[in-house]
N, C-alpha and C positions, 0 to 999 in steps of 0.2 A: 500698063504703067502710063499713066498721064505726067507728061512733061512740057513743060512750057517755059519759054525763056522770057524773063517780063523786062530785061535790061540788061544789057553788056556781060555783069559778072553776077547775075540775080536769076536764080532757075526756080522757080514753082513745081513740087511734083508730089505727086497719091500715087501709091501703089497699093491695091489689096492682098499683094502677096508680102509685102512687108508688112501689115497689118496683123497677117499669122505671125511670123514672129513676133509684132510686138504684144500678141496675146499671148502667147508663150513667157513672153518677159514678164507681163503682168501678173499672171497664173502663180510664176517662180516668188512674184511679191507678197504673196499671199492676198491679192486684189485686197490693196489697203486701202488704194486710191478709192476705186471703182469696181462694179459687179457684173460688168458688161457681159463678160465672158461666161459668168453662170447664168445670167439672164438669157444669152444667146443658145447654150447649148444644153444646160440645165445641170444642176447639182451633183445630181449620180453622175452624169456621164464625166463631169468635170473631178470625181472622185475616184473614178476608173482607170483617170489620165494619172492621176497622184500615185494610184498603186503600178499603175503599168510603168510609170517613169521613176520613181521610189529613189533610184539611184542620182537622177537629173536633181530629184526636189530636195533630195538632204544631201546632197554636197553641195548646192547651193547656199542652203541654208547655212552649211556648213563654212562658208568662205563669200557668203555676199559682202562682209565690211571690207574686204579684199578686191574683189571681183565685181565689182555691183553690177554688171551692166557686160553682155558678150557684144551689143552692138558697135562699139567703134571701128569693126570692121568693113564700115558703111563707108567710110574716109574714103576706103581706098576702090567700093565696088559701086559704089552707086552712079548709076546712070539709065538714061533714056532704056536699055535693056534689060532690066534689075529683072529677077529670078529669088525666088527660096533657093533653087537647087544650084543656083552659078554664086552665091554668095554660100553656099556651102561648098561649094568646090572649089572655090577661091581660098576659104578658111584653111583646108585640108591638102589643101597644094603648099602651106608653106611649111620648112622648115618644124619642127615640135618646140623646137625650144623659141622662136621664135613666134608662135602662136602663143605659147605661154607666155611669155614676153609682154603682148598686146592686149590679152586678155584681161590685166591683173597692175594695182599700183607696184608692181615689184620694185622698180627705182627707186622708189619714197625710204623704205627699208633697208638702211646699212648700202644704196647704190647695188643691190643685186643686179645681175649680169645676165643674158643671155647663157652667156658660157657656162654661170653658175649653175641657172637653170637647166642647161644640157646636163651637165654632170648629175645633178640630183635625181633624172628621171631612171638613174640606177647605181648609183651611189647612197650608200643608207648612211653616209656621215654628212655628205652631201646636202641630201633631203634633211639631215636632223639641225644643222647650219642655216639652210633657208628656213626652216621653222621657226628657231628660235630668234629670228629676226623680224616675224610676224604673230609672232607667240600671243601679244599681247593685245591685237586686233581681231585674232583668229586662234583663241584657243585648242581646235581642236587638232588637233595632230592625223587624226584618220582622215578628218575633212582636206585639209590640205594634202597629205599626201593620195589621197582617190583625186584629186581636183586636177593634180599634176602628175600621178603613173598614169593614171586613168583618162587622161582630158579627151582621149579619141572618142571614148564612151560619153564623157559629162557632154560634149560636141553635136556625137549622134546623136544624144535623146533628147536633146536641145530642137533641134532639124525636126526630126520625127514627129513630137510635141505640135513644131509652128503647123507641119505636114496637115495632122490631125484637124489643125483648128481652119485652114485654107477651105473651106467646103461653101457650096451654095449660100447655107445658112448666112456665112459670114459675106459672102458676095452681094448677098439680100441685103442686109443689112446696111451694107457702104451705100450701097445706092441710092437707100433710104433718109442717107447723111448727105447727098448730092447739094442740098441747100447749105447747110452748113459750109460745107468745102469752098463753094464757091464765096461765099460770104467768107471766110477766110482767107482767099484769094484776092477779093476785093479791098481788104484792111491791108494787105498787103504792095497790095498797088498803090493804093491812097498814100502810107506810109510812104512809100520808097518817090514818089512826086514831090516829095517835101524833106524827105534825111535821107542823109547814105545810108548802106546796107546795115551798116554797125550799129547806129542809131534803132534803125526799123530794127532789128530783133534784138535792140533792148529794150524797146518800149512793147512787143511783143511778148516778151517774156516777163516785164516787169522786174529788172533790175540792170545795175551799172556791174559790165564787164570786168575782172579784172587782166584776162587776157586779152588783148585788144586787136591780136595779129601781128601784121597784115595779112589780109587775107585775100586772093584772088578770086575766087566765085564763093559765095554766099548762098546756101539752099535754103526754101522753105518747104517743111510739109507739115499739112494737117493731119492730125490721127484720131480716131475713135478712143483704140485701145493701149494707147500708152499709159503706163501705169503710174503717170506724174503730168504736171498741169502741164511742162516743158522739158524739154533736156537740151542741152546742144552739146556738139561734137566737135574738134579742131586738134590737127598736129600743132605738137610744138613751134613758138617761135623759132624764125629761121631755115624753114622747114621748105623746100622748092615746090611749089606749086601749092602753097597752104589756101584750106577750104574750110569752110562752116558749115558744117549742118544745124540746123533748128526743126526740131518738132516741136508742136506745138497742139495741145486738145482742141478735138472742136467740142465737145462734151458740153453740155449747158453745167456752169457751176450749181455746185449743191453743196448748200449750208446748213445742217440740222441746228434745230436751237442751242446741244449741246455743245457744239463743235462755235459756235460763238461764243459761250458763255466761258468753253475751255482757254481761246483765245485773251478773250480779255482777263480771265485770271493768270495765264500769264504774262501779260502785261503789265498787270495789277503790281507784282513785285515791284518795288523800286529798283534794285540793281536793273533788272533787266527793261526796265522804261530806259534808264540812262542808256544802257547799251544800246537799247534801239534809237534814241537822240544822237550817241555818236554816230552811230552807223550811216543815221539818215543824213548827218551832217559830214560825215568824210566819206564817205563812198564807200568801196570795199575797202575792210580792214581784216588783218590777218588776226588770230588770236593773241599773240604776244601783244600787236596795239590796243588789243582791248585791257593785255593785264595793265601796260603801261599804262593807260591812259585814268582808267578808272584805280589802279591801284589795289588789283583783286590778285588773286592767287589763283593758278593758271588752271586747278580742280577747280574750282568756283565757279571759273571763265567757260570752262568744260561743260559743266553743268546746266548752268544759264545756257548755255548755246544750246545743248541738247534740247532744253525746255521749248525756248522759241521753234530749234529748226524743225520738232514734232508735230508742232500747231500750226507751220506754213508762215511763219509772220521772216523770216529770213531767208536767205539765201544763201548757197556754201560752193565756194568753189577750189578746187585744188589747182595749187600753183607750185611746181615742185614739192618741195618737204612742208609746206604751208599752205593754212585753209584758208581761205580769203572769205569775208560774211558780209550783206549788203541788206538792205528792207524789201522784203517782199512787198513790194509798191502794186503789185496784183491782189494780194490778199490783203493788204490794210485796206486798199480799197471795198475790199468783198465785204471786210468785216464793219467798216464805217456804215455801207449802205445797209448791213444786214441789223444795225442801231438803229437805222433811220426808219426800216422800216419794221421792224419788228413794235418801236415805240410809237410808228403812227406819226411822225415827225415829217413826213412828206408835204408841203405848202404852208409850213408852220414857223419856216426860219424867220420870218419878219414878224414875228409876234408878240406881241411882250405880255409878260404875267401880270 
């Protein structure tokens, strides 16, 4: 684990063994993003992993609007130490219903409980109550209850999966990213010389927060194989000793011609150029601001947003029972220069016809 402290509440860190899981996390995504991981280990083998973990990849599937994401238990273990095996043993040390708990938006839905969750993992009226309060994000009923009798299973073969993908190959590889890393490191130095921490990994990530903290240490790490350009992590406000994590790709961006062309058609819409004017002009706004504002109907608002947040041109974050949406200020940029240069339009701004 490489860790370096670059100021007061600002930690810099790579680890390769987080790396496995985030190739594990990626694998689970059906590498929408990126193909790192078939490229690194090759298609059969990475098809081997599908059937040997079968249980892991469709109750995923089965509850990712739910669950997106097993890492936020990074809040609580990351450090100068970091392990696969002590962040799973850390997982597995607490409480079930409490790991349910962490895993999972259950709050967002009717204030589910802890307690509720305890009852449910053997209670059948239980389990059929938290359902139908997820029903409508998560269909499936066998999905959610394997996700939650099941979680020690969905847990292990999570671990085992990251286990799998820890090997040389992938060692090789990081190494081979050493430039990168560091050039990551550097933007990061540069940034925090000039903005607080909060500042730096918003312009690292290319949007305006709407959770803002306070936060007392601030992480940065670079990744390979995160299965998104960013994420970041953070306890609720008011939370004692509240932290941020930011990951962030070092991955050289990739634009196919289609993936432009899908962009700007949907920006082509008019509704959603507007929304993208508000957005760029109030910062993050929840969807209700958007029906308010524009005067749309909240399916509508639903929609549009789906469209954008597909193509990368937005950003979504949850804030209690609300989604808060901002400009993907990283991707309008990708997409302007991928105009410029696609058109040949480079040395040409001062020219007239």
């Amino acid at each position: 684990m490489r860790w370096e402290s670059l100021k007061d509440n600002c930690i810099f860190a790579f680890s390769p063994e987080l790396e496995a899981i985030l190739g594990a996390f990626s694998l689970l995504c059906s590498e929408t993003v990126h193909h790192v991981c078939t490229d690194l280990f090759g298609s059969p083998r990475i098809a081997a992993w599908r059937r040997q973990y079968r249980f892991l990849f469709e109750t995923y599937a089965a509850v990712q609007a739910l669950a997106p994401s097993p890492l936020e238990f990074l809040l609580d273990d990351l450090s100068a130490d970091f392990t696969l095996a002590g962040l799973s043993a850390y997982i597995f040390s607490l409480p079930p219903e409490q790991r349910l708990f962490r895993q999972a938006e259950w709050r967002w839905f009717g204030g589910t409980t802890q307690e509720e969750l305890r009852l449910a993992l053997t209670d059948d009226a239980a389990l059929d109550t938290l359902f139908g309060r997820v029903e409508e994000r998560c269909p499936s009923f066998l999905g959610v209850s394997s996700f939650v009798r099941q979680n020690d299973r969905y847990l292990s073969e999570f671990f085992a999966l990251a286990a799998e993908l820890d090997t040389p190959i992938l060692r090789d590889a990081l190494r081979e990213q050493e430039q990168a890393v560091e050039a990551f490191r550097a933007q990061v130095v540069e940034n925090l010389s000039s903005a607080e921490p909060l500042e730096c990994a918003q312009k690292l990530m290319g949007k305006t927060f709407r959770n803002r903290g306070p936060y007392e240490t601030f992480y940065f790490l670079p990744s390979l194989l995160l299965p998104f350009a960013s994420m970041r992590f953070f306890y609720d406000n008011g939370t004692p000793h509240n932290k941020q994590i930011l990951l962030c790709s070092i991955r050289e961006p990739e634009r196919a011609q289609e993936d432009t062309i899908a962009a700007l058609k949907a920006m082509a819409d008019e509704t959603r150029y507007q929304i993208m004017m508000l957005l760029a002009r109030s910062g993050p706004v929840s969807g209700q601001d958007i029906v308010r504002a524009l005067k749309l109907a909240p399916s509508t608002v639903s929609h549009h947003m789906a469209e954008l947040r597909d193509r990368g041109l937005v950003t979504e974050e949850q804030v209690k029972t609300a989604k808060y949406y901002g400009v993907s200020r990283k991707t309008v940029w990708a997409l302007l220069e991928a105009v410029e240069r696609d058109l040949k339009l480079d040395g040409s701004k001062d020219e007239k016809p």
